[in-house]
C-alpha positions, 0 to 999 in steps of 0.5 A: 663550536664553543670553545672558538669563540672563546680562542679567538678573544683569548687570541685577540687579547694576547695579541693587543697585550703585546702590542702594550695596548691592554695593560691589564687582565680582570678575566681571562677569555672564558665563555658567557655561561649559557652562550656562545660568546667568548669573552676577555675582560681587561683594560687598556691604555690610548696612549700606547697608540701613539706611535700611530696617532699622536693625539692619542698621546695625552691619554694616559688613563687606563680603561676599562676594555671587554672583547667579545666574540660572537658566532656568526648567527649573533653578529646583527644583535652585537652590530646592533647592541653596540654600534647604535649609540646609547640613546638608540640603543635604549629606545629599541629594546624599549620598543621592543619590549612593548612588543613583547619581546626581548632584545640583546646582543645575544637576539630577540625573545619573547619575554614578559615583564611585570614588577618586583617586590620593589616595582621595578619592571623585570622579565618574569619569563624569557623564551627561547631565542626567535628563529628569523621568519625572512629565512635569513638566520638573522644576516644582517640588522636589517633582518632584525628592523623587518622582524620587529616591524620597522624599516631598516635605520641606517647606522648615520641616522641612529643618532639623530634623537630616534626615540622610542616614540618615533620607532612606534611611527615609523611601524606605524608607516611600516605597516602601511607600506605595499609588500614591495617597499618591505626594504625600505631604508631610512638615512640620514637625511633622505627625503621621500621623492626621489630625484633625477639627473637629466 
């Protein structure tokens, strides 16, 4: 239900404000209008954390901190949106976007853009959210590479310079692929022959 989410980050913030990690309040725990997301935003301060760590000491700057709490159907796009690194992160919603969809940290829509009275490129029309062909409600990223085409890249190699260029290969390879090779992974630092121990 709605108002869990939003509980729940008003539950964490509470507890990190006790503690003297958040330092200050913007807003309090509300709900993103038109999600399920619940949201607390705020600062923090490091040092406060230097009763665990000790480097974090020398940080004395408060920050700006946001929480968000996202029902289970959604965690995949969060892990995505915000685990992947910026330069990623920037070429998958890209990538996705040539394919005509948008893709967030609230999921993956059909969408079609075209320019403003400025030229700047913006949707025009956004679907509704896509329903995950796998039969899967979205588990896990991998749901979320397979549906755009790609194979699975592993949060190690995500910072490797994957630019939009290279995710248009890898589909490329993708599609080449026999059925059976569907969950293909790509690590950091993995090669294409495999090796055996005798």
């Amino acid at each position: 239900a709605r108002g869990d989410q939003s509980r729940l980050a008003a539950e964490a913030a509470e507890q990190l404000t006790k503690s003297g990690f958040l330092t200050s309040t913007l807003r309090d725990a509300h709900h993103i209008s038109g999600t399920h997301i619940g949201q607390w935003m705020g600062g923090c301060c490091l040092a406060s954390l230097a009763h665990r760590r000790l480097e974090l000491a020398a940080y004395t700057l408060h920050r700006r901190l946001d929480i968000k709490v996202y029902p289970p159907k959604l965690r995949a796009f969060a892990q995505l949106y915000f685990g992947s690194g910026e330069e990623f992160n920037r070429s998958i919603r890209l990538f996705a976007t040539r394919l005509g969809f948008s893709l967030s940290d609230q999921g993956i829509r059909k969408a079609t853009r075209g320019k403003n009275d400025r030229g700047d490129s913006v949707v025009l029309w956004e679907g509704q959210p896509e329903e995950d062909p796998s039969g899967c409600a979205w588990a896990t990223e991998a749901s979320i590479f397979q549906f755009l085409g790609l194979p699975f890249i592993a949060l190690e190699a995500r910072d490797l310079g994957v630019t939009v260029a290279r995710l248009e290969v890898l589909a490329k390879l993708q599609a080449k692929r026999p059925p059976e090779e569907d969950c293909a992974v790509v690590a950091a630092g993995s090669s294409s022959s495999s090796s055996s121990s005798s």
